[in-house]
Biopython code that builds the backbone (N, CA, C, O; Angstrom):
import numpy as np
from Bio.PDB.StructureBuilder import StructureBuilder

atoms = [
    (1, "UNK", "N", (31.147, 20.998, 15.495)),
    (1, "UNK", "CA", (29.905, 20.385, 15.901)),
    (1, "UNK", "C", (30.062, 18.874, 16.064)),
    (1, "UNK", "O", (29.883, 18.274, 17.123)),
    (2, "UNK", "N", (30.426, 18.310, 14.870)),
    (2, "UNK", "CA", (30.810, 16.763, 15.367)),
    (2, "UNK", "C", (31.238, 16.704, 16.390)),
    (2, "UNK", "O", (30.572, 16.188, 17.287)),
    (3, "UNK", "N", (33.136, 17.461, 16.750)),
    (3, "UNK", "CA", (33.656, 17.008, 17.282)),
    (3, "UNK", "C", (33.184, 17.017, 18.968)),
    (3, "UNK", "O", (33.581, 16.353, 19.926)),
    (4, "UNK", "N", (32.265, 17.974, 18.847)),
    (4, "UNK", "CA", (31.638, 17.976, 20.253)),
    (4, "UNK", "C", (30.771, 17.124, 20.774)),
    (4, "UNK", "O", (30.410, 16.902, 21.930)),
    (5, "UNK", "N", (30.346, 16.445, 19.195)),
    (5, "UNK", "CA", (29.193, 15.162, 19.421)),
    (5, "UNK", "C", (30.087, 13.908, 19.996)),
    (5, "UNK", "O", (29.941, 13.059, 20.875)),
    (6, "UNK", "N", (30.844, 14.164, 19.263)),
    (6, "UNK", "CA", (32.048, 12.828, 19.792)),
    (6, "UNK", "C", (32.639, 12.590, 21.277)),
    (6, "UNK", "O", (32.908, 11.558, 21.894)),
    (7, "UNK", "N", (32.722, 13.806, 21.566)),
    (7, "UNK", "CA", (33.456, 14.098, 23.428)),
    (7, "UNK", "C", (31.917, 13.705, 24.143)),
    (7, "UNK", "O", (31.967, 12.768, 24.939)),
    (8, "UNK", "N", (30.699, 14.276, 23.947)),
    (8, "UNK", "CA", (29.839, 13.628, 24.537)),
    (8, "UNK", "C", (29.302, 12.694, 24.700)),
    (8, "UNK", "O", (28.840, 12.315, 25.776)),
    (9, "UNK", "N", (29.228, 11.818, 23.075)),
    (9, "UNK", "CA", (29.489, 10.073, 23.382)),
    (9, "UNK", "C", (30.229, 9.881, 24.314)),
    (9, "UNK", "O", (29.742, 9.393, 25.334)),
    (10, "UNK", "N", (31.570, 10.185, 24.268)),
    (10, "UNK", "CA", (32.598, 9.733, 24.625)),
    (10, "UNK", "C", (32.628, 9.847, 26.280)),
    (10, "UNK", "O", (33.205, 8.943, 26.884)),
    (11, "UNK", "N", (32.079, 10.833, 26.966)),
    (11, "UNK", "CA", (32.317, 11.203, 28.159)),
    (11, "UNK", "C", (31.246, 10.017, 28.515)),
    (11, "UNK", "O", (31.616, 8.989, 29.083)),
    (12, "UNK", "N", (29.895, 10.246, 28.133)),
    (12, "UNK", "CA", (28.517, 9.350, 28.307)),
    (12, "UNK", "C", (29.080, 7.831, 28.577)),
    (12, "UNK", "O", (28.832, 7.198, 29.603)),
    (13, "UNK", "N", (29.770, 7.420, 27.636)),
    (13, "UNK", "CA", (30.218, 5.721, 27.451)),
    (13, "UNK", "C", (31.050, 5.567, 28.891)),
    (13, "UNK", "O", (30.712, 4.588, 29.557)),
    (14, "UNK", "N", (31.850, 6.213, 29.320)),
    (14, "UNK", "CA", (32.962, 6.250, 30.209)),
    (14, "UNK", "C", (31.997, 6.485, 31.263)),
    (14, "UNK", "O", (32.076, 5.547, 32.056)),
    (15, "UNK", "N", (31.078, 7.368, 31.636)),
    (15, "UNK", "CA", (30.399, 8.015, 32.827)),
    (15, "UNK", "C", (29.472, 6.787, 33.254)),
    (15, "UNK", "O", (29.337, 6.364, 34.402)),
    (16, "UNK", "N", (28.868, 6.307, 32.114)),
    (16, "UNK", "CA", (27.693, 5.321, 32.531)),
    (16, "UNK", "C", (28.028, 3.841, 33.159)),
    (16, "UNK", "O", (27.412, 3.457, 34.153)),
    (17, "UNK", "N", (29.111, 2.962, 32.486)),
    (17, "UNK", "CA", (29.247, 2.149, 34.272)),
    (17, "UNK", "C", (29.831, 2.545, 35.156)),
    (17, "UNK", "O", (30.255, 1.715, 35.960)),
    (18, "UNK", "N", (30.127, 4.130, 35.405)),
    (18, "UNK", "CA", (30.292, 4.243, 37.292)),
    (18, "UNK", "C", (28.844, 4.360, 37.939)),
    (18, "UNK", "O", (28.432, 3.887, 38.998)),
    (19, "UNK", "N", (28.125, 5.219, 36.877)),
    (19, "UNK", "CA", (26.185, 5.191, 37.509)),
    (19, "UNK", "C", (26.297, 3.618, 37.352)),
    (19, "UNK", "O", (26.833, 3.101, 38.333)),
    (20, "UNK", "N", (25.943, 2.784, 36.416)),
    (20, "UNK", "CA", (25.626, 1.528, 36.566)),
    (20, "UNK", "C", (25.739, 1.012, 37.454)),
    (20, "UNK", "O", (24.794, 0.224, 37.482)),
    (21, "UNK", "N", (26.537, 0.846, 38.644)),
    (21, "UNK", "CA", (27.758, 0.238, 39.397)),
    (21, "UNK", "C", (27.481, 1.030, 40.828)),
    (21, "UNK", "O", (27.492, 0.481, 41.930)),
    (22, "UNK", "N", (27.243, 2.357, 40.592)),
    (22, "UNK", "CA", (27.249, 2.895, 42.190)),
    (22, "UNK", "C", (26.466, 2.333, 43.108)),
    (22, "UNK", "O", (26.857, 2.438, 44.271)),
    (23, "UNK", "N", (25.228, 1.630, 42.862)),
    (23, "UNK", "CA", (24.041, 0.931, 43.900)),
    (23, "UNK", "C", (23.796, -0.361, 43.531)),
    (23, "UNK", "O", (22.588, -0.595, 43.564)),
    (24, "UNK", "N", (24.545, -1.411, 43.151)),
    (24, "UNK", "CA", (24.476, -2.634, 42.471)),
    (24, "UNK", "C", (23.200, -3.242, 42.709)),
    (24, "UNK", "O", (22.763, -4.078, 41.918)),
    (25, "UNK", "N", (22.445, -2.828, 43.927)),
    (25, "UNK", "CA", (21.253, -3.299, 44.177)),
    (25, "UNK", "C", (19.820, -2.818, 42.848)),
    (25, "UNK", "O", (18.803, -3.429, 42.520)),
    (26, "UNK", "N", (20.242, -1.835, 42.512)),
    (26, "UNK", "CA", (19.028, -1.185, 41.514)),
    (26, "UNK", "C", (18.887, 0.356, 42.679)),
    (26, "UNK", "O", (19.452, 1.410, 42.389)),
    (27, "UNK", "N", (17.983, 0.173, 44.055)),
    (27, "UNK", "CA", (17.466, 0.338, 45.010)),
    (27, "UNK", "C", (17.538, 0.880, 46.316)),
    (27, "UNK", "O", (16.864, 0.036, 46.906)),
    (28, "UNK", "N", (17.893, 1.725, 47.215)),
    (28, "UNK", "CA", (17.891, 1.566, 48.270)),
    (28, "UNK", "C", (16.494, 1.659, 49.029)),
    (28, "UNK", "O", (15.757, 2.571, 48.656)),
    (29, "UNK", "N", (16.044, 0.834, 50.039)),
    (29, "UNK", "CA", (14.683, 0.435, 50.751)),
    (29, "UNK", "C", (15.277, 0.175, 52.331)),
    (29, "UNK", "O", (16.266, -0.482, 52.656)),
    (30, "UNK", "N", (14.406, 0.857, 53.116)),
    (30, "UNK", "CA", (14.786, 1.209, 54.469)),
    (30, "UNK", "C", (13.347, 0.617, 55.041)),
    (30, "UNK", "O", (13.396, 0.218, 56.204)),
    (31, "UNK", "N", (11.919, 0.500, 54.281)),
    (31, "UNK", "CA", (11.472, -0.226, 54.911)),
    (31, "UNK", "C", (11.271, -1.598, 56.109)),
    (31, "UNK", "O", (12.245, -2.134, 56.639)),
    (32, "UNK", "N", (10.412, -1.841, 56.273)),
    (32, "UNK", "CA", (9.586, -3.227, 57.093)),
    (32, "UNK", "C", (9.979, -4.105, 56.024)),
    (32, "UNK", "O", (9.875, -3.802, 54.836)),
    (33, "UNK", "N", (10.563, -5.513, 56.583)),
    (33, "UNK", "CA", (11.696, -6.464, 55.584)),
    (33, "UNK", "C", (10.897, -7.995, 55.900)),
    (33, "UNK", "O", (11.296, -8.557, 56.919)),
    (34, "UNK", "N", (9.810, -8.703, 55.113)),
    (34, "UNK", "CA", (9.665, -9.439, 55.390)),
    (34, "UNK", "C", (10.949, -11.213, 55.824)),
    (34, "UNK", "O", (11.482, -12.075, 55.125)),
    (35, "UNK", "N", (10.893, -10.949, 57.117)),
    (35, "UNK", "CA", (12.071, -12.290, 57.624)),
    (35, "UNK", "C", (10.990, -13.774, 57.890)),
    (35, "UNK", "O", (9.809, -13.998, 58.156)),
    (36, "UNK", "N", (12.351, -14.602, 57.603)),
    (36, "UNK", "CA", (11.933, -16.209, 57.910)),
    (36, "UNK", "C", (13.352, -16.443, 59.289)),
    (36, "UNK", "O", (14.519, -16.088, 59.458)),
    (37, "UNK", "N", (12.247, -17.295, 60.041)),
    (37, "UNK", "CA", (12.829, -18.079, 60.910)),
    (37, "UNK", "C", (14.074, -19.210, 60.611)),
    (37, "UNK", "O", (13.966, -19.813, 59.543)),
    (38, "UNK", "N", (14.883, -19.439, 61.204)),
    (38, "UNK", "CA", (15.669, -20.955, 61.327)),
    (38, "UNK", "C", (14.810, -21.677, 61.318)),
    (38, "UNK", "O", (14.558, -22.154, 60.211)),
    (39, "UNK", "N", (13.929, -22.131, 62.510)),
    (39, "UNK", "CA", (13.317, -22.846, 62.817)),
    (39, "UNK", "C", (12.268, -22.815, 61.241)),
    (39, "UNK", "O", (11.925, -23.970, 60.989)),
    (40, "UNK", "N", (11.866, -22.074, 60.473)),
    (40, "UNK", "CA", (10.720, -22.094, 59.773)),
    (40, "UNK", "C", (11.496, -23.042, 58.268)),
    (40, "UNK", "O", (11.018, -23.898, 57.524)),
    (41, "UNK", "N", (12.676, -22.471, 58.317)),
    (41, "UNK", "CA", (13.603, -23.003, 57.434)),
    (41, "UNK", "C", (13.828, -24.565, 57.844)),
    (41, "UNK", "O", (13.849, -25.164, 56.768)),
    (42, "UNK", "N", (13.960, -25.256, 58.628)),
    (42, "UNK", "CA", (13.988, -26.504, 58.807)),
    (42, "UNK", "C", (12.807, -26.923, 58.835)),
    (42, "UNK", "O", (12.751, -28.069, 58.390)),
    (43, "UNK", "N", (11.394, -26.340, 59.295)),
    (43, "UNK", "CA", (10.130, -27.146, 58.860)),
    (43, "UNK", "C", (9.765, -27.991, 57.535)),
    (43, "UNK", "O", (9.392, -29.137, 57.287)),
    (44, "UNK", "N", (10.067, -26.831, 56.822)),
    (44, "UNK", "CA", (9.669, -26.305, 55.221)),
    (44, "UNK", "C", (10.373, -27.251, 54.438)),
    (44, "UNK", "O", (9.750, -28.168, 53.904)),
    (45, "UNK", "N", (11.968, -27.103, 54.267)),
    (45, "UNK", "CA", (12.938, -27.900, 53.907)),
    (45, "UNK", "C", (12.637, -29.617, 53.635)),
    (45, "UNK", "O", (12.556, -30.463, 54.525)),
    (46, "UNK", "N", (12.519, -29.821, 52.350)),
    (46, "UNK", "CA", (13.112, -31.288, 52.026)),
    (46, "UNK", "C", (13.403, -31.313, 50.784)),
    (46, "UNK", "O", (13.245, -30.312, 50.085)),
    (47, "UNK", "N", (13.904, -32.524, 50.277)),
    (47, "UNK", "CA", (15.117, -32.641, 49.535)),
    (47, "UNK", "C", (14.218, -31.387, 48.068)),
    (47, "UNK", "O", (14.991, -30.453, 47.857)),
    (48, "UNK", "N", (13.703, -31.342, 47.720)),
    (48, "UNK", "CA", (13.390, -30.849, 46.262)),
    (48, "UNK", "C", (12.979, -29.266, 46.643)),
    (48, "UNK", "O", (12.932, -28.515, 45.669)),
    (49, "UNK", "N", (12.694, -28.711, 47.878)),
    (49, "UNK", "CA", (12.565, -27.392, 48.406)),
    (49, "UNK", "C", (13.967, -26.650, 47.367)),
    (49, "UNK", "O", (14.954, -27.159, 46.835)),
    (50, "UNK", "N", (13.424, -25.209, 47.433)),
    (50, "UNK", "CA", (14.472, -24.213, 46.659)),
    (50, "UNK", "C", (13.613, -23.578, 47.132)),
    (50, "UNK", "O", (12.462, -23.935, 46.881)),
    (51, "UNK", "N", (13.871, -22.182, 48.152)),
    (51, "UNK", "CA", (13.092, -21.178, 48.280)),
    (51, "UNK", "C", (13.843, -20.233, 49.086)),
    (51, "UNK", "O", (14.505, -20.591, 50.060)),
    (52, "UNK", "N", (13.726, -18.752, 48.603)),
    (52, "UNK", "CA", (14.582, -17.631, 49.143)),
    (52, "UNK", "C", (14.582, -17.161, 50.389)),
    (52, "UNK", "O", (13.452, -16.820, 50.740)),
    (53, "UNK", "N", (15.420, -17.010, 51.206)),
    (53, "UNK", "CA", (14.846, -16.540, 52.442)),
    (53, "UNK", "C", (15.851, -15.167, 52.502)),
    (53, "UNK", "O", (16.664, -14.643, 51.740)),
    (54, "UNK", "N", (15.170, -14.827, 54.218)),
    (54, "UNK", "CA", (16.104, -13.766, 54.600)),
    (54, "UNK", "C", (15.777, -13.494, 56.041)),
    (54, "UNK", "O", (14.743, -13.026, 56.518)),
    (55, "UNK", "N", (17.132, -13.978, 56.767)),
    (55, "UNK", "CA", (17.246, -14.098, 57.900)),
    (55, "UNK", "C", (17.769, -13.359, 59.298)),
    (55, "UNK", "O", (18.725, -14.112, 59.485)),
    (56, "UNK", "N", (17.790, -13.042, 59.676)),
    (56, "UNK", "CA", (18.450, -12.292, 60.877)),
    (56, "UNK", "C", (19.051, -13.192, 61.791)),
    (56, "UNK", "O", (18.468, -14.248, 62.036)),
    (57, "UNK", "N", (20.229, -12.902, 62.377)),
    (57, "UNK", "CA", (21.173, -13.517, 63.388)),
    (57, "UNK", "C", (22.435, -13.131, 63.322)),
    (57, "UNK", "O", (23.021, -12.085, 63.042)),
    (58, "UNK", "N", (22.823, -14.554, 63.744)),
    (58, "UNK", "CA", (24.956, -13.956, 64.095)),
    (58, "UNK", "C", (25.218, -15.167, 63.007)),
    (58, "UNK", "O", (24.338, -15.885, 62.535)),
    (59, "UNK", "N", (26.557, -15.227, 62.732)),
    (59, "UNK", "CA", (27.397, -16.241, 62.751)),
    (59, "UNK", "C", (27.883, -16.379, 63.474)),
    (59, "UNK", "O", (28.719, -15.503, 63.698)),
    (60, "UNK", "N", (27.811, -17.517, 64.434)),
    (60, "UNK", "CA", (28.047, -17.987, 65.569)),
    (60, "UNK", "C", (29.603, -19.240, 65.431)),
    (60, "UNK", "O", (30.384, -19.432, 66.363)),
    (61, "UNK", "N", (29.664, -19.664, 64.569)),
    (61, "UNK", "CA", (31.016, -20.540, 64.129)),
    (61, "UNK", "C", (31.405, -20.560, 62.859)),
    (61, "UNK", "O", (30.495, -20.396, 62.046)),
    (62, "UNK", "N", (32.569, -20.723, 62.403)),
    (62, "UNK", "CA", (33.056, -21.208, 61.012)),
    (62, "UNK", "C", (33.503, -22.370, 61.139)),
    (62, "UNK", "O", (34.212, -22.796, 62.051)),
    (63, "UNK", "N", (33.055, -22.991, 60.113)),
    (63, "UNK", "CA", (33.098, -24.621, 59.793)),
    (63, "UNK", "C", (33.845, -24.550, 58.769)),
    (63, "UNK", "O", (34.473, -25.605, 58.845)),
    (64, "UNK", "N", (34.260, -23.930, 57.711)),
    (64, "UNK", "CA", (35.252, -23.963, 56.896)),
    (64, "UNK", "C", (35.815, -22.978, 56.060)),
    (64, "UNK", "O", (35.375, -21.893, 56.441)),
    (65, "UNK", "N", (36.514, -22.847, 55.183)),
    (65, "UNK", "CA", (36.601, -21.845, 54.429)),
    (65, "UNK", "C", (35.379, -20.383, 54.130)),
    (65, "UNK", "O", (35.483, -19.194, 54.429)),
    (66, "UNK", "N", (34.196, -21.207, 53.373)),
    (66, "UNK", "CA", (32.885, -20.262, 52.939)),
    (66, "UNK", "C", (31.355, -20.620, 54.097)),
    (66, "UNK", "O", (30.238, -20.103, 54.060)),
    (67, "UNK", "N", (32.048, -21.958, 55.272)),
    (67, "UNK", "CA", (30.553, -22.830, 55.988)),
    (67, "UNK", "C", (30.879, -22.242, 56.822)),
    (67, "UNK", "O", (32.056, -22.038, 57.117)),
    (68, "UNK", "N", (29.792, -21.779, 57.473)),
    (68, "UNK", "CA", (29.447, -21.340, 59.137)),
    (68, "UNK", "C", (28.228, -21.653, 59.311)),
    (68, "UNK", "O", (27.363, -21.970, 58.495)),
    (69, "UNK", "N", (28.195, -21.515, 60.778)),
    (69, "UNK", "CA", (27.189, -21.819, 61.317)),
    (69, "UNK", "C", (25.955, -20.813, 61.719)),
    (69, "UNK", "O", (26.536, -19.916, 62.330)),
    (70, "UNK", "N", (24.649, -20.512, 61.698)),
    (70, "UNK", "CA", (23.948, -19.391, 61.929)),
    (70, "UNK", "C", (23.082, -19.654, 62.521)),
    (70, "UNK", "O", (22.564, -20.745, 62.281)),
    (71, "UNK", "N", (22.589, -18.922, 63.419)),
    (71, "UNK", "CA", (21.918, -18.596, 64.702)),
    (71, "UNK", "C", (20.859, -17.543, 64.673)),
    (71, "UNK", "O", (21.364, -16.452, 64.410)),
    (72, "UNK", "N", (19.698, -17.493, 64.834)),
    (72, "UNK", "CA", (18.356, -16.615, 65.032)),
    (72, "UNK", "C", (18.350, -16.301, 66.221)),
    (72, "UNK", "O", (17.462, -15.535, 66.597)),
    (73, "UNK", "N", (19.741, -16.998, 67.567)),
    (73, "UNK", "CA", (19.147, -16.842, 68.677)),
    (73, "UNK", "C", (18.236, -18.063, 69.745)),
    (73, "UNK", "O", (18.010, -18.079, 70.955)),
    (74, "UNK", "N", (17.883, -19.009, 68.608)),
    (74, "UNK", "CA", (16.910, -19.871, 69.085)),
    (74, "UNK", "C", (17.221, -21.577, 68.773)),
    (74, "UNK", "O", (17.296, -22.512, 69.571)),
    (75, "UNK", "N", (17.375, -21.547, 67.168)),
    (75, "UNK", "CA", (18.044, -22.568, 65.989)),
    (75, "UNK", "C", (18.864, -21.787, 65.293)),
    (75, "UNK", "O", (18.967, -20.590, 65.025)),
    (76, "UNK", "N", (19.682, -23.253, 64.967)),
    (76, "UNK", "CA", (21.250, -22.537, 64.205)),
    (76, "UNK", "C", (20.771, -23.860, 63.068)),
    (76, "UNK", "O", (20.108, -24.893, 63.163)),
    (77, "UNK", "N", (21.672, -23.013, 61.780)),
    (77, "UNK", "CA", (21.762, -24.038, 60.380)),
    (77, "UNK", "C", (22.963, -23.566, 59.844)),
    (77, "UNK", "O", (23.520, -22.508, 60.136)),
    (78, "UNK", "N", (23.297, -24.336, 59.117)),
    (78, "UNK", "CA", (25.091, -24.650, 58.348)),
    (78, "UNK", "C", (24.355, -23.041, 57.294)),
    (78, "UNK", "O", (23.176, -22.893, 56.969)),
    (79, "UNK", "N", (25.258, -22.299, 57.063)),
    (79, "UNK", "CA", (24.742, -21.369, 55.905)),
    (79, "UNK", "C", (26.411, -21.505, 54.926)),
    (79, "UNK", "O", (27.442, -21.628, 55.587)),
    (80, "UNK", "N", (26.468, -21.475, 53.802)),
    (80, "UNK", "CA", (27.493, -21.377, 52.979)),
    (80, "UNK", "C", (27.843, -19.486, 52.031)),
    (80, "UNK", "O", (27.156, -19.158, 51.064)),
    (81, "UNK", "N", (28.500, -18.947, 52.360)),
    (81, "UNK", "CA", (28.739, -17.891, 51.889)),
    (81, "UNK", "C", (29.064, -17.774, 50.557)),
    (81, "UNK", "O", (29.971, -18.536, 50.221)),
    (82, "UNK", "N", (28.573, -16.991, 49.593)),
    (82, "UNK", "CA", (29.532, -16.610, 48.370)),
    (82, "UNK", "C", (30.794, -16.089, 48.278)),
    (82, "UNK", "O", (31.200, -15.248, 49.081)),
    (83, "UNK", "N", (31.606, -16.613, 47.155)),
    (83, "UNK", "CA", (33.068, -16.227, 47.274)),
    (83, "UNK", "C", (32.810, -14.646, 46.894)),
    (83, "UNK", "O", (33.816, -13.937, 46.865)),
    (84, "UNK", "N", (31.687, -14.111, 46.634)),
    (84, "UNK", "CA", (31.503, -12.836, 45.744)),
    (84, "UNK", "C", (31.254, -11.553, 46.701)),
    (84, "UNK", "O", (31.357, -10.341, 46.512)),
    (85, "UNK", "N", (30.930, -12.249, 47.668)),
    (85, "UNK", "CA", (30.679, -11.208, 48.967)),
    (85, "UNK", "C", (31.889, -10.687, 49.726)),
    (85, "UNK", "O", (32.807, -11.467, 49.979)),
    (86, "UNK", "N", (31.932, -9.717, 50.013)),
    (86, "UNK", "CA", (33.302, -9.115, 50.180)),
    (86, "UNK", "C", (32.722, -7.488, 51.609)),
    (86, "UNK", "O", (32.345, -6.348, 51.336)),
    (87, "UNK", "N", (32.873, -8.006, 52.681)),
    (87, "UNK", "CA", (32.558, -6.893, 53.388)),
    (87, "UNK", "C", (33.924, -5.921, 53.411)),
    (87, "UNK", "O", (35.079, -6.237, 53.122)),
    (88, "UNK", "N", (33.326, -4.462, 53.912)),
    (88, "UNK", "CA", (34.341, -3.476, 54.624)),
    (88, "UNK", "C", (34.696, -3.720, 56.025)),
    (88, "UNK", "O", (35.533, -2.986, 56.551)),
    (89, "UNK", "N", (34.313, -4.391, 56.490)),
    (89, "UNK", "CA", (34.433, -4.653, 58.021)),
    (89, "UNK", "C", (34.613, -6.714, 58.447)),
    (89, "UNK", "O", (34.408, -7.792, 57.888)),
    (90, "UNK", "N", (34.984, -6.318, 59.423)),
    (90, "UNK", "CA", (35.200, -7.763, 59.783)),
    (90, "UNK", "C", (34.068, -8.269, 60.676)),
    (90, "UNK", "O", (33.731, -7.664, 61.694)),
    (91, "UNK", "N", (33.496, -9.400, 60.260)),
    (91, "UNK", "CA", (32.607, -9.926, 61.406)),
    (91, "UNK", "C", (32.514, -10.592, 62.716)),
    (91, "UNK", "O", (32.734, -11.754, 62.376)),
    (92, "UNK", "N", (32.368, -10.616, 63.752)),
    (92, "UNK", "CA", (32.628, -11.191, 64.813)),
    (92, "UNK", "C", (31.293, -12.134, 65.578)),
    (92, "UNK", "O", (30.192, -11.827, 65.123)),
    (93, "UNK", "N", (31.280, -12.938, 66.381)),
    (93, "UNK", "CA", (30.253, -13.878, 66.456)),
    (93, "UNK", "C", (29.359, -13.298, 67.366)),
    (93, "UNK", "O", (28.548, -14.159, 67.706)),
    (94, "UNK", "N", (29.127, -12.136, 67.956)),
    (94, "UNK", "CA", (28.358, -11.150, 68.182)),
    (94, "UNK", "C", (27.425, -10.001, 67.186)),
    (94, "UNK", "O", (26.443, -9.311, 67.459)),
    (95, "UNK", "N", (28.236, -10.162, 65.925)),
    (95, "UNK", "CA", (27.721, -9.231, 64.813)),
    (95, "UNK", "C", (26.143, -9.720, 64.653)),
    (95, "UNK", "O", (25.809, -10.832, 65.063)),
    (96, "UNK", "N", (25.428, -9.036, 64.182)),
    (96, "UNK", "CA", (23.889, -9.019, 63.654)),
    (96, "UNK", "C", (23.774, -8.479, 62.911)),
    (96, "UNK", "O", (24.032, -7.305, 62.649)),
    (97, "UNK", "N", (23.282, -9.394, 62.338)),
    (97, "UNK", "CA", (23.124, -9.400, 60.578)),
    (97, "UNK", "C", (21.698, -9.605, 59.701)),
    (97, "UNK", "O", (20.850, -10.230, 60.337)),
    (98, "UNK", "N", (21.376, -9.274, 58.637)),
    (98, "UNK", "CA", (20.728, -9.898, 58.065)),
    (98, "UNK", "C", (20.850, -10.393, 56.769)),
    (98, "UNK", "O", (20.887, -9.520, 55.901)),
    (99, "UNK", "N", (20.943, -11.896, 56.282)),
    (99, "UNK", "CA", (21.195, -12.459, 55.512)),
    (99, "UNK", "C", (20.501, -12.783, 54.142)),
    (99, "UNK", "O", (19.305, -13.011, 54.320)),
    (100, "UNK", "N", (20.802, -12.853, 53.121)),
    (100, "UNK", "CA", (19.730, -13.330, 51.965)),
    (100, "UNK", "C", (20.446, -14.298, 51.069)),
    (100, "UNK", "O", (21.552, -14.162, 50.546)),
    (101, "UNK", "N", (19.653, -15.245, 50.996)),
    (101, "UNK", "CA", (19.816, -16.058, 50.759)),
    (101, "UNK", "C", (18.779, -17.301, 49.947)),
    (101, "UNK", "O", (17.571, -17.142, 49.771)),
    (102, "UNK", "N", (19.627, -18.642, 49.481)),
    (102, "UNK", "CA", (18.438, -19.816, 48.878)),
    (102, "UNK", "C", (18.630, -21.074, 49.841)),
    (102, "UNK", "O", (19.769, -21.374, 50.198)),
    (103, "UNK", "N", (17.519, -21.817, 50.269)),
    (103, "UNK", "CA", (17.644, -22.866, 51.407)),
    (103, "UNK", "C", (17.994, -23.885, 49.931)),
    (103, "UNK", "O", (17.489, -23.874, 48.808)),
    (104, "UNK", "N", (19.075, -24.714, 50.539)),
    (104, "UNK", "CA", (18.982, -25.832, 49.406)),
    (104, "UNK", "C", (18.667, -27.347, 49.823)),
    (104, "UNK", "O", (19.324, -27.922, 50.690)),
    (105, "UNK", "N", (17.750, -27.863, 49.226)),
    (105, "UNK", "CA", (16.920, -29.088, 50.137)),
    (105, "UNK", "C", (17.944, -30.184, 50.326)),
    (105, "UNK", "O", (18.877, -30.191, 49.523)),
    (106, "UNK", "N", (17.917, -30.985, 51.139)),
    (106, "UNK", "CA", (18.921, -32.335, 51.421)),
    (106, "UNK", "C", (18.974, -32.947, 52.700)),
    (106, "UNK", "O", (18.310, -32.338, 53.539)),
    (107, "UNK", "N", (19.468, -33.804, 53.045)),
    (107, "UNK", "CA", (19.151, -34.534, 54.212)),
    (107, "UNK", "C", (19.768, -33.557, 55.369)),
    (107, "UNK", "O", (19.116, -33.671, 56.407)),
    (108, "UNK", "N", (20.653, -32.796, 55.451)),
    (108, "UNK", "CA", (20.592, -31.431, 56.192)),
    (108, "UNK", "C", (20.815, -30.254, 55.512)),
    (108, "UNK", "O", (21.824, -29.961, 54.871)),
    (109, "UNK", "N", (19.730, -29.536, 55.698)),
    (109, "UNK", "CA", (19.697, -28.245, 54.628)),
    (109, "UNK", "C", (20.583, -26.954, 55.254)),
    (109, "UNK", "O", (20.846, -26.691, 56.427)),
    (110, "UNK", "N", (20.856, -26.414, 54.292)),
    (110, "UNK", "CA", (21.742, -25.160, 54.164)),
    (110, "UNK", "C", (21.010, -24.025, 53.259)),
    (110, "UNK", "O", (20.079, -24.120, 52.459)),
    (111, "UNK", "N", (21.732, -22.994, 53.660)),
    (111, "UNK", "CA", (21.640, -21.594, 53.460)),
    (111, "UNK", "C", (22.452, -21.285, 52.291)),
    (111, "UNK", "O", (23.526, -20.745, 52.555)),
    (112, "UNK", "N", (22.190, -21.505, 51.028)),
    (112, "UNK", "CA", (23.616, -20.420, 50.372)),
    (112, "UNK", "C", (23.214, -18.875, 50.339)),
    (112, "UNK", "O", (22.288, -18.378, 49.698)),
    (113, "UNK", "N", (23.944, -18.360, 51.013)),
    (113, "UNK", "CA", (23.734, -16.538, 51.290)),
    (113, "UNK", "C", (24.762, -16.137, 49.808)),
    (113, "UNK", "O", (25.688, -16.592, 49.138)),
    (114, "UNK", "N", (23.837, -14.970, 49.895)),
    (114, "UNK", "CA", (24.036, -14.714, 48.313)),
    (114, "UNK", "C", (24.410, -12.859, 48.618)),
    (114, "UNK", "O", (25.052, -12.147, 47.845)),
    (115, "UNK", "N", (23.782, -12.413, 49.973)),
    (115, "UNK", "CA", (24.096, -11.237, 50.178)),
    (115, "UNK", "C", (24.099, -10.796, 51.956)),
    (115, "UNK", "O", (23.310, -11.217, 52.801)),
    (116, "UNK", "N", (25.062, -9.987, 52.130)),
    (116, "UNK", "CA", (24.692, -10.050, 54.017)),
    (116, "UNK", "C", (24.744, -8.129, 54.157)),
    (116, "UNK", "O", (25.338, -7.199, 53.611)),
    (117, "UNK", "N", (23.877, -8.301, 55.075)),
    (117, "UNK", "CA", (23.809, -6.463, 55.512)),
    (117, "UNK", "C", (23.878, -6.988, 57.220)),
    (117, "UNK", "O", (23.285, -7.857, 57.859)),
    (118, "UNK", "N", (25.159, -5.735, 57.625)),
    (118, "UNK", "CA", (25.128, -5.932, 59.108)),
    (118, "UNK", "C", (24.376, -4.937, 59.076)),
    (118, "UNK", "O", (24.131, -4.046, 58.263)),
    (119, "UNK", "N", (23.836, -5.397, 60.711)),
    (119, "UNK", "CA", (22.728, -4.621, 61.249)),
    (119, "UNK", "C", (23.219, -3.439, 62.412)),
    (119, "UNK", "O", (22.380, -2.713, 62.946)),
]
sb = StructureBuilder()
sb.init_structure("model")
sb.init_model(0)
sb.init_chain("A")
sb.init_seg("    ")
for serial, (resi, resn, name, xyz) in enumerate(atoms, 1):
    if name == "N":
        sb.init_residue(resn, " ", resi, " ")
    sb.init_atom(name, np.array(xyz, "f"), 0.0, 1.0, " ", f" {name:<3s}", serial, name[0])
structure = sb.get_structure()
């Protein structure tokens, strides 16, 4: 009897961060996605702004290692990528995307994207 109590801890401890881990989001949601503009993002923006967005477009250039450039199509802004993001696929400056991200205020504001879903 113990020893059977023990293999089922035991399996439980081992089993539970692959569930933990399989949907890192919590969530999956296929809904209507409230989006912000480029353009709405540079209105809004000044130096003490911090506010989340989530954007749709391309990356249209890389400016450096983690900086590119992003595009709605209309206005483009510098967005900075996380080193933590890691796609299966490669992106190309045609890809469409949607981005999430924090605007960070300053005399030209940026995007740090914190998560990207191609579209």
């Amino acid at each position: 009897m113990i020893k059977t109590t023990v293999y089922a801890i035991t399996a439980a401890l081992i089993i539970m961060p692959t569930v933990a881990l399989a949907n890192p989001n919590g969530m999956s949601y296929s809904g209507p996605i409230q989006t912000t503009t480029v353009s709405e993002v540079l209105e809004q923006t000044n130096l003490f702004s911090e506010q989340n967005v989530i954007l749709e477009g391309k990356l249209i250039k890389q400016i450096n290692a983690d900086t590119y450039v992003f595009s709605d199509g209309k206005n483009e802004i510098n967005v900075e990528v996380d080193d933590d993001i890691h796609l299966g696929q490669a992106i190309a400056p045609n890809t469409r995307l949607r981005v999430y991200g924090e605007v960070e205020g300053s005399a030209i504001p940026e995007v740090e994207i914190d998560k990207i879903q191609v579209l």
